[in-house]
C-alpha positions, 0 to 999 in steps of 0.5 A: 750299904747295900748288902748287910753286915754278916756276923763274920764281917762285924768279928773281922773287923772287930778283932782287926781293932783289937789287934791295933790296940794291942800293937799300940797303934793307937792312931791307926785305931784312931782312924777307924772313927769317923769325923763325927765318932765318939768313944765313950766309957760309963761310970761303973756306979751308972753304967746305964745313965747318959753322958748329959746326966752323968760323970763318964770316964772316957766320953770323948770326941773324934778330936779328943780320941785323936789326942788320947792317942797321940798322948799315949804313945809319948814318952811322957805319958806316965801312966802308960810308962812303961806301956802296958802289955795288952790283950783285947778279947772280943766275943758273943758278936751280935749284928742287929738290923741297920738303922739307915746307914749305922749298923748296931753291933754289940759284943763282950769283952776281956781286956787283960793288961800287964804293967809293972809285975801286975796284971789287971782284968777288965771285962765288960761289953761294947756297943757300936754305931757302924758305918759302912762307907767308902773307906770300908767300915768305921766306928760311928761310935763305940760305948765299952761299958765294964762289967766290974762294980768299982774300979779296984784294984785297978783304980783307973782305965789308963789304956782303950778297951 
C-alpha cells in the first residue's frame, strides 16, 4: 500500500464487518479473511497466552471460518436456532504503523446479542493484521479477546464477535 491506512478508513471497514455480521452474512464476513487468515478468541482465564500454550475458544483457520459460517447459518445449528439478534459496536479505533504489508489495527468492542427473551453482553477488544491488496483491505487475522472474567451467565460464544 502505498499510502497509509487512516483511522477513518480502518473504522469504515471495521463498521462494514460489523454490519455483515449483524445481517448474518457470515459467508460474505468470511470472505473479508485471506487465504491465510485466522480468527481467534482466547480463553477469559488466559487471554494473554498463545494458542500453542493455551485452550482457545475460537482458534480458527480460513477454512475452518469458512465452515463456522456456513453452519451457522443452517437450520440445524441449534445454538444459533432461532438466530440471535445481534448488534456489534466497534470503537477507540487505533492504526499502528504498517509492518511491511500487514497493518496493525486495534479497537474495543460491545456485542449485544438477543435470543429467546435474554440478552447477553459481550464486551472485549480486537486485534488485527490488515491486509491491503487488490480486492481492497482483508483480515490477515483478527484476535477478539473478551473483557469478562468468566463466561457467565452466557456460558458460550455461539455467535462472531
Amino acid at each position: 500500500m502505498s499510502t497509509p491506512l487512516t483511522r477513518t478508513e480502518a473504522e469504515e471497514f471495521l463498521f462494514q464487518e460489523a454490519a455483515l455480521l449483524d445481517a448474518w452474512k457470515l459467508e460474505e464476513w468470511a470472505n473479508l479473511f485471506t487465504d491465510d487468515g485466522e480468527y481467534l478468541i482466547p480463553a477469559t482465564d488466559a487471554p494473554e497466552a498463545g494458542p500453542g500454550t493455551s485452550l482457545y475458544l475460537v482458534y480458527d483457520d480460513r477454512h475452518r471460518l469458512g465452515e463456522r459460517a456456513k453452519r451457522l447459518l443452517k437450520k440445524t445449528a441449534h445454538a444459533e436456532s432461532p438466530r440471535s439478534l445481534t448488534r456489534h459496536m466497534t470503537t477507540n479505533v487505533v492504526v499502528g504503523k504498517a509492518n511491511g504489508a500487514l497493518i496493525p489495527v486495534s479497537c474495543n468492542f460491545v456485542v449485544f446479542r438477543s435470543r429467546m427473551e435474554k440478552t447477553d453482553i459481550y464486551p472485549g477488544h480486537a486485534e488485527y493484521q490488515l491486509l491491503h491488496n487488490n480486492q481492497g483491505l482483508r483480515i490477515r487475522s483478527k484476535k477478539a479477546t473478551l473483557d469478562i472474567d468468566v463466561l457467565r451467565p452466557q456460558g458460550k460464544v455461539s455467535i462472531i464477535l
